[in-house]
C-alpha positions in Angstrom: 48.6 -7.7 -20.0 48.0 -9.7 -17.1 45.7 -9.2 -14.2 47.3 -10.0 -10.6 44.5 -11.6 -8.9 46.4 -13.3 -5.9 49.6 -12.5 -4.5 51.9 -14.8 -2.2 54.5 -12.6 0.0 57.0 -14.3 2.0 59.9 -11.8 2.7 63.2 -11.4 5.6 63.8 -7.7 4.4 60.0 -6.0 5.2 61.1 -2.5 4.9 58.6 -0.4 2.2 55.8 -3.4 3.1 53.0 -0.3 3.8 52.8 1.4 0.9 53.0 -1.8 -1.3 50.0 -3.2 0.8 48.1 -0.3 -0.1 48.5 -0.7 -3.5 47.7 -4.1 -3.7 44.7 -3.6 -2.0 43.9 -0.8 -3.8 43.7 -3.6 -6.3 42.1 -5.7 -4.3 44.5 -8.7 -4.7 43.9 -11.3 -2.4 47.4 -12.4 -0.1 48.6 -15.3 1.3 51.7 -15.3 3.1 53.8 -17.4 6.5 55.4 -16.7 9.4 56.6 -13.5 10.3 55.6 -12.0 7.1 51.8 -12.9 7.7 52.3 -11.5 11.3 53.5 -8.6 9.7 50.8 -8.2 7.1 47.9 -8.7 10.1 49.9 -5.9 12.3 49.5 -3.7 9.5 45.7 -4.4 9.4 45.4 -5.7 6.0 43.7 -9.1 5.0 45.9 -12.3 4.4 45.4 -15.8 4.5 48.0 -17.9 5.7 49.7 -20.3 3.7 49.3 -23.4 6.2 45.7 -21.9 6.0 45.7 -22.1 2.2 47.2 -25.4 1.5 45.5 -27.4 4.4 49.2 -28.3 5.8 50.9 -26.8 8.6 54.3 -25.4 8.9 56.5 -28.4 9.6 60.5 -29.4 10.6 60.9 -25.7 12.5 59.5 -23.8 10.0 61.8 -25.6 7.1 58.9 -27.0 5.1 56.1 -24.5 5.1 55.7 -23.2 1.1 57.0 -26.5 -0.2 53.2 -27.6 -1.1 52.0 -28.9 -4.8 48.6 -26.5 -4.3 51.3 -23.4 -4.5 53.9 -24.7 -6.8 50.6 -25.4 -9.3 49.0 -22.2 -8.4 52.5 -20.4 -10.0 53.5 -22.8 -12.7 50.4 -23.2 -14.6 49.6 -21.8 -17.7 46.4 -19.6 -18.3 45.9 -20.5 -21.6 47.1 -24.1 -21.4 43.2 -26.4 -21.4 45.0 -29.2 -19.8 46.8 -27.4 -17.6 43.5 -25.7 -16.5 41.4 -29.5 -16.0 44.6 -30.6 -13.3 43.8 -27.2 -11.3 40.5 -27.6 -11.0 40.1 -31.4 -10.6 42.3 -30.5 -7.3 40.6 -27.7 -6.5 43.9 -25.3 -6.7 44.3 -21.5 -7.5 46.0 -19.4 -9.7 49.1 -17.3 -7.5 49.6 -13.9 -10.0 51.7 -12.2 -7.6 55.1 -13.5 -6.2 56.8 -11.6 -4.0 59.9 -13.2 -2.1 63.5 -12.1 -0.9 65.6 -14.6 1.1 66.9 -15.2 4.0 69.7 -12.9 4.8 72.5 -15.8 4.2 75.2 -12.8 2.5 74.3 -10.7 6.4 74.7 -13.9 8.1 78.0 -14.6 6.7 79.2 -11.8 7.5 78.3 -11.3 10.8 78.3 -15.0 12.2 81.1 -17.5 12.1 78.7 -20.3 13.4 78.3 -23.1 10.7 75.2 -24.4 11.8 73.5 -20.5 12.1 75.2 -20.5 8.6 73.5 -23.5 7.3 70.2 -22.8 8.9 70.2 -19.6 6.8 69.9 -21.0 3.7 66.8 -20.3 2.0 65.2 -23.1 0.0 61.6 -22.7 -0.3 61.7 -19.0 -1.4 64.3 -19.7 -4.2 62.2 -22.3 -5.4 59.2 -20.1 -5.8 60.9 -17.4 -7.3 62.4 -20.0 -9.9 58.7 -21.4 -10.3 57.6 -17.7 -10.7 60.7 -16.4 -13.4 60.1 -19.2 -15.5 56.4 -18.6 -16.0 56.6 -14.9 -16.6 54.0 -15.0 -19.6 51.6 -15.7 -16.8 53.3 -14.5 -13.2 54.9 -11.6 -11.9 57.5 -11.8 -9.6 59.5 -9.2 -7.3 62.6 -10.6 -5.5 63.5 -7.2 -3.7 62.0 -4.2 -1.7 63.6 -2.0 -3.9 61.6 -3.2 -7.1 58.1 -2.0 -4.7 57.9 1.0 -6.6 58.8 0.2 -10.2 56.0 -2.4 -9.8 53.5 0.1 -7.4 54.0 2.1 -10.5 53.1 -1.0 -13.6 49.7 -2.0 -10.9 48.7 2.1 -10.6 49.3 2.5 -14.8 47.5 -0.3 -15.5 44.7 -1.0 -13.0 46.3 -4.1 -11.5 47.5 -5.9 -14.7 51.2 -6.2 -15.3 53.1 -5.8 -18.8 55.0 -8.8 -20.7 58.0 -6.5 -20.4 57.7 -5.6 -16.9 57.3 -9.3 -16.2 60.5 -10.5 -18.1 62.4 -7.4 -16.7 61.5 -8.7 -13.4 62.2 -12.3 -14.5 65.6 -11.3 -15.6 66.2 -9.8 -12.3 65.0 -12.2 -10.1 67.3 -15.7 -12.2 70.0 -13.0 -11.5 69.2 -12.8 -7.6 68.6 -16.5 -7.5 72.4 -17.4 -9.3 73.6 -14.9 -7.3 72.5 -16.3 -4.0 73.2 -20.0 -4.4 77.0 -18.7 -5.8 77.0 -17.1 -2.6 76.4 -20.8 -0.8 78.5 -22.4 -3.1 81.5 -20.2 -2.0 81.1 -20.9 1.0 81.4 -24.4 1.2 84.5 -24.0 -1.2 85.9 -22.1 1.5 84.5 -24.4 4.6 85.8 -27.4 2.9 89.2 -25.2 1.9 88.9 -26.2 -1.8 89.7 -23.3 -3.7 89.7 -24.9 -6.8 86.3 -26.4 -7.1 85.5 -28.5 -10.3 82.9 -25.8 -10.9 83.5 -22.4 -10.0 80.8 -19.6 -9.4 81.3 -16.3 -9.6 79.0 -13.4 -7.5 79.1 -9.5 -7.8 76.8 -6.6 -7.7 77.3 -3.7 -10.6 78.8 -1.0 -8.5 78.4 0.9 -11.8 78.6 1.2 -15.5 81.3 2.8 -16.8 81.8 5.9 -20.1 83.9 3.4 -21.9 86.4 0.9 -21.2 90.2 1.0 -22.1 89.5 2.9 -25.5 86.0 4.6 -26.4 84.9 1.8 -28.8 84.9 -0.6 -26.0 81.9 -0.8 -23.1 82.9 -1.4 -19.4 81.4 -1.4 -15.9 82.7 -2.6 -12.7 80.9 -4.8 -10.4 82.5 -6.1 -7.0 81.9 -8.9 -4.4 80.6 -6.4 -2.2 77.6 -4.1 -2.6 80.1 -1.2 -2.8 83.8 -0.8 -2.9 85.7 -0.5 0.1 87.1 2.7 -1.2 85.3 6.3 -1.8 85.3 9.3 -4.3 84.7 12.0 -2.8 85.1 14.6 -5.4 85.8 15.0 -8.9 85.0 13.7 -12.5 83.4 10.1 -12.9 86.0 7.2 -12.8 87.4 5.7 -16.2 88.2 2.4 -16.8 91.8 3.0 -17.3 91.3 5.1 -13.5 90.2 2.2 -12.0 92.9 0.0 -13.1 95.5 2.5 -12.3 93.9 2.6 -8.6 93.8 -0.7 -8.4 97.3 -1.1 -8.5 98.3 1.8 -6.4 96.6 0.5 -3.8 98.4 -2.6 -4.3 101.8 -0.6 -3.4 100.3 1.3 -1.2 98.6 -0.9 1.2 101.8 -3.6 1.3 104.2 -0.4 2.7 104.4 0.3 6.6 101.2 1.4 8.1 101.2 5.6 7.5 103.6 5.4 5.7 104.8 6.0 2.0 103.6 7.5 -0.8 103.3 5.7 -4.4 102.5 7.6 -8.1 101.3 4.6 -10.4 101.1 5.9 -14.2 99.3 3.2 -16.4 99.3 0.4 -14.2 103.3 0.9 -13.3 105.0 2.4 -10.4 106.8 5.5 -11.5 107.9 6.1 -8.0 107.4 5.3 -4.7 109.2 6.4 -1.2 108.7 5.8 2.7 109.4 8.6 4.8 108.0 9.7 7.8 107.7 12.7 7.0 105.0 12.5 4.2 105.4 15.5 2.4 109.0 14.3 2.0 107.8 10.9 1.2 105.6 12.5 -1.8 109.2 14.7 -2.8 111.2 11.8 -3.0 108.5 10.0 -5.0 108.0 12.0 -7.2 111.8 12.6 -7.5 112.2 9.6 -9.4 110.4 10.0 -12.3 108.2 13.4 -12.5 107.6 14.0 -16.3 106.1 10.3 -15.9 104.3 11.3 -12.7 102.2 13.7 -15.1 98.8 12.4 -15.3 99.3 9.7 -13.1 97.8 8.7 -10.0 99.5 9.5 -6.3 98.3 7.1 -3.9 98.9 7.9 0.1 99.2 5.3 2.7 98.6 8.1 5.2 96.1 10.9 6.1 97.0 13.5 3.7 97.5 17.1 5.4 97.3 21.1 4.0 101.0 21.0 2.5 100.8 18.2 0.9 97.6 19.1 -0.8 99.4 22.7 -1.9 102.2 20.5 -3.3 99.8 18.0 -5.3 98.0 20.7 -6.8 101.2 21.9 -8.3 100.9 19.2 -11.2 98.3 17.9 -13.3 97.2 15.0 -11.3 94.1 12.4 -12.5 93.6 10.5 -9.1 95.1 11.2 -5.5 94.0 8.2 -3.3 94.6 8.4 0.5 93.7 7.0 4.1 91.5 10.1 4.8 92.1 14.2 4.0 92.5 16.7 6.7 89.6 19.5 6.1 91.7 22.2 4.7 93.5 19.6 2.8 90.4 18.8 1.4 89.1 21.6 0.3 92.7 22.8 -1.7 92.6 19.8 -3.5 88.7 20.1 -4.7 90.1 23.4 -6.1 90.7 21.0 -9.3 87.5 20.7 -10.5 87.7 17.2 -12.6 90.6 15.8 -10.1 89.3 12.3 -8.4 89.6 11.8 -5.0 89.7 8.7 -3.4 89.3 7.7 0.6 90.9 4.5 1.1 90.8 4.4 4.7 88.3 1.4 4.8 90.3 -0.9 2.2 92.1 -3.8 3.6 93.5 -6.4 1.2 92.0 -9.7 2.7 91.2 -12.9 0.8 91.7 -11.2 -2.3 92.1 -13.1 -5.7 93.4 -12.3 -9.0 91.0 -12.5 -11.9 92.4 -12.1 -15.7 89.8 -13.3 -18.0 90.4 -13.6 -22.0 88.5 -15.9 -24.8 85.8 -17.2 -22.1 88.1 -18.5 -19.9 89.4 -17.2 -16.4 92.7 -17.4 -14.5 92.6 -17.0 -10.9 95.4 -16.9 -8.6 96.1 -16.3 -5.0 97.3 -12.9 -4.4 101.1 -12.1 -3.9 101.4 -9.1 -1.2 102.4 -11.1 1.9 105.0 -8.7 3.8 108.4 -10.1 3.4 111.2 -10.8 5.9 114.4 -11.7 6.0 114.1 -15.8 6.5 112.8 -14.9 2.8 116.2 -14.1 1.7 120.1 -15.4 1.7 122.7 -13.9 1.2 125.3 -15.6 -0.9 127.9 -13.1 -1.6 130.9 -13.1 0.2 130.4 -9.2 1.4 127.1 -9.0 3.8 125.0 -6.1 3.8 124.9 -4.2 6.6 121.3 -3.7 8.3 120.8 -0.3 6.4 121.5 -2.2 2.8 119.5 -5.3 3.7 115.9 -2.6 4.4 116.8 -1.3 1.2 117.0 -4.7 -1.0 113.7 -6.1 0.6 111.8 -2.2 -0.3 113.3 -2.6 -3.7 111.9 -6.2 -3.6 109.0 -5.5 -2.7 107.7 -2.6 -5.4 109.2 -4.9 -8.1 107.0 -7.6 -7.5 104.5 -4.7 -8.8 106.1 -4.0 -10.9 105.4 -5.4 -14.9 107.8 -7.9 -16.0 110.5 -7.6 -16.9 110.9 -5.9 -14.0 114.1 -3.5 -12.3 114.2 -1.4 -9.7 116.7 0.4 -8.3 116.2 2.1 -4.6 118.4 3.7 -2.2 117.1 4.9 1.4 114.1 3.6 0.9 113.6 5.4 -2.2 112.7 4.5 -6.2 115.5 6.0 -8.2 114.8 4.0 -10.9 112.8 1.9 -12.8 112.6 -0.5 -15.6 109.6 -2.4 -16.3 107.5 -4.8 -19.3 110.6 -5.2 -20.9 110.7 -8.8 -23.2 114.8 -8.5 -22.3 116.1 -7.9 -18.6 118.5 -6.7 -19.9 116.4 -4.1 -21.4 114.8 -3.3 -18.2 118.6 -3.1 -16.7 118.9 -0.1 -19.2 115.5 1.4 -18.4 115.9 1.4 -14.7 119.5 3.1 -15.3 118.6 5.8 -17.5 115.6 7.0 -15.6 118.1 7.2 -12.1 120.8 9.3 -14.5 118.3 11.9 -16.0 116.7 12.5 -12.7 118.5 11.4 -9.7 122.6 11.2 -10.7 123.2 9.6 -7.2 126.6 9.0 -6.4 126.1 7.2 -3.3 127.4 3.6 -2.7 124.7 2.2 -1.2 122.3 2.2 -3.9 120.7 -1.1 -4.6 118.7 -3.2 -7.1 115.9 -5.6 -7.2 114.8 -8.0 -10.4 111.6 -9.8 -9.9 113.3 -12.9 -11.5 116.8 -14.7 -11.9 119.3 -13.3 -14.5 119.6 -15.6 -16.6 123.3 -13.8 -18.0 126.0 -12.1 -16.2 125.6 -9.2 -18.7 122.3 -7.7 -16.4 123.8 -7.5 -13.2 127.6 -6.2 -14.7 125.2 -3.5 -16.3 123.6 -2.5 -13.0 127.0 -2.7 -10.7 129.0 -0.3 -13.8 126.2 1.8 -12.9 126.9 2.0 -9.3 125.0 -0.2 -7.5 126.5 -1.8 -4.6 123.8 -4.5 -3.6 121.3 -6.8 -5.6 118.4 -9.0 -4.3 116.8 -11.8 -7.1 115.4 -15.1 -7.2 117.5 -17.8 -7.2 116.7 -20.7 -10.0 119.0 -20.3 -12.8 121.5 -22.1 -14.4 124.1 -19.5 -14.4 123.2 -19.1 -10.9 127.1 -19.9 -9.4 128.5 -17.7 -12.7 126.1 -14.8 -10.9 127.6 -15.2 -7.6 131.1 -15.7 -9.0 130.4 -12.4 -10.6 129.3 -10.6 -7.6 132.6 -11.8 -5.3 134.8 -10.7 -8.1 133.4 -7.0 -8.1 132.1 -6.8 -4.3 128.9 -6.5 -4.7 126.4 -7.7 -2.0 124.0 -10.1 -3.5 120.9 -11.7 -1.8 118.9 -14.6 -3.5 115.3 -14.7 -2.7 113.6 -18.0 -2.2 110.3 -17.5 -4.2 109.6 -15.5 -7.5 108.1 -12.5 -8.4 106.8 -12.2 -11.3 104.1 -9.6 -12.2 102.9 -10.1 -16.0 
């Protein structure tokens, strides 16, 4: 046990400052403290000695160098039961500091609410990092706090133990506060990454708050939580049982989908991190029809994700099957309140996500892969067509949908669409040609469309004739793929002999 003595406070966030003066002098522990925190301190009519005060120098360089002093870095780093260490502090007449209590400047806030480099710069904190640092590493000795919302866990260790501290508060508090200062000066690093536009850094640091921790992670042996960039996701649950693992990754990528369609528009039902159908249709309880259309005994357990508001007869139609997530941009009251009929069924509001500067992240064996993100909406300078037949404009909206959900789709990846619709689809296949069959089988067992206009998108080349033959023998009339094989000209050759449309994209879309 340690008795706190002195205390140094130097703090941007002073929220909760009352009650934790009380306590301390309750305790009577002496403060020292700058700036606006000692202003504070003296408003609230408790004694404090400013630093300037304490170290016989004054704040200097705007306020820059004002706890960067060898009478306060001593004071904290010393050890107590260290003989030599106690000779040097009292041959220059310097203190013991017990107590440190520091949060930064707000450099994260800033960020976010400023665009102004210099403002930017001038919010990085250095002298309050260093003390916490100075403080963390000599938690046999030193308490230190970091945050406003560690007051009372450490109002409660002063009050249990008549102003001593535990060893295992102290390193619980050390712990914390190496986390808040790694966290912090990944936070800087970023953002000169970003300022400088080198995304690849030689070193790369990675920030993220624990959002939560999770029951299990893809199988009930394995431990999971989910931490994010932000303090909280960007998307809500608003009702049901507590998300899995397995739920999150499945929302992940239904968002995916969802959030790369027309604004309002379409609905997408994502079973184990695959589309198993998706449609656009104004007319959203259509839209979730002709989803589900495509693949409903998949669609069982799945996840339906809403690019739209979701209304009353939608809700009475969801609740028809057994559903684990419904994800959507908002519920209408009565909608609501249907759908929280099903008592374990999650629901997500997804009205606040926007996929901005979003990076993918697959870590295995202590190593990460990070890549820029591939939901960029496409257009038709993406595309040429180089079949002898062109597609009319009707066809053409339906190759680039079809496009589009494939690049969601696991590779190998096939989709076949028609009006805007998944009829069918093949994906993580080792063989296209595999996939080919897939996609066919599922349209024939639950669509047996005659039309001619269905179409079909791969999310790479065909690297054999045999893969597109099996796709226009089952009656598609139009196919969209990356260009870059060999047998490119014996594709197109292919397509001119049987009359079928075919569009070559200019870029890959592989989704592994």
């Amino acid at each position: 046990m340690k008795k706190i003595k002195k205390a140094l406070i130097s703090i941007s966030d002073k929220k909760n400052l009352k009650s934790l003066l009380n306590t301390l002098s309750k305790h009577k522990i002496k403060l020292i403290s700058s700036g606006g925190t000692y202003k504070e301190i003296k408003k609230l009519k408790f004694k404090c000695v400013e630093i300037s005060k304490f170290t016989g120098s004054p704040e200097i360089l705007d306020g820059r160098v004002k706890t960067l002093h060898p009478k306060i870095y001593a004071g904290i780093l010393n050890k107590r039961k260290n003989k030599f260490h106690q000779k040097q502090l009292s041959k220059n007449n310097f203190e013991s500091i017990d107590l440190v209590i520091v949060n930064f400047y707000p450099f994260e806030k800033t960020l976010n609410d400023n665009k102004n480099h210099n403002k930017i710069i001038e919010n990085i904190d250095v002298g309050g990092p260093s003390m916490v640092r100075a403080a963390a590493k000599n938690y046999n000795d030193v308490t230190v706090i970091t945050s406003s919302n560690q007051y009372d866990e450490l109002i409660k260790e002063l009050n249990s133990n008549n102003g001593f501290t535990s060893l295992t508060f102290r390193q619980k508090m050390s712990e914390e506060a190496f986390s808040e200062t790694a966290y912090y000066d990944a936070l800087i690093s970023n953002y000169f990454n970003k300022f400088l536009n080198n995304s690849f850094p030689k070193k790369k640091v990675f920030f993220s708050n624990l959002i939560e921790k999770l029951r299990y992670g893809e199988n009930p042996h394995q431990k999971a939580a989910i931490y994010s960039k932000n303090k909280k996701l960007n998307i809500k649950q608003i009702h049901g049982k507590k998300l899995s693992y397995n739920n999150y990754n499945d929302i992940f990528y239904a968002l995916m989908i969802s959030k790369s369609l027309p604004k309002n528009t379409g609905t997408v039902i994502v079973k184990h991190a695959n589309p198993c159908g998706v449609s656009i249709h104004k007319k959203h309880q259509k839209s979730y029809k002709l989803a589900l259309a495509c693949d409903p005994i998949s669609a069982f357990g799945g996840v339906v994700s809403c690019n739209f508001k979701i209304n009353k007869n939608l809700a009475l139609d969801l609740n028809k099957i057994f559903l684990e997530v419904v994800i959507a941009n908002g519920f209408e009251k009565e909608a609501f309140k249907i759908l929280k009929k099903k008592r374990n069924l999650r629901i997500i509001n997804a009205k606040n996500l926007t996929l901005k500067n979003v990076n993918s992240f697959v870590s295995n064996f202590n190593s990460i892969l990070i890549q820029s993100p591939d939901f960029s909406p496409f257009s038709k300078k993406n595309f040429k067509i180089v079949s002898k037949k062109k597609p009319s404009p009707t066809i053409y909206k339906n190759l680039i949908f079809a496009f589009n959900i494939c690049r969601f789709v696991k590779s190998n990846a096939i989709v076949i669409a028609n009006n805007q619709v998944t009829l069918g689809i093949g994906s993580g296949q080792p063989s296209r040609l595999d996939s080919c069959k897939m996609a066919i089988e599922k349209m024939n067992q639950f669509q047996k469309s005659n039309d001619s206009k269905i179409v079909a998108a791969s999310d790479a080349f065909f690297p054999f004739v045999d893969g597109i033959e099996k796709l226009v023998q089952a009656g598609v009339s139009a196919i969209i793929q990356p260009s870059g094989s060999i047998r490119d000209k014996e594709i197109i050759k292919f397509a001119n002999q049987t009359g079928t449309i075919l569009v070559f994209s200019k870029t890959r879309h592989f989704k592994h």
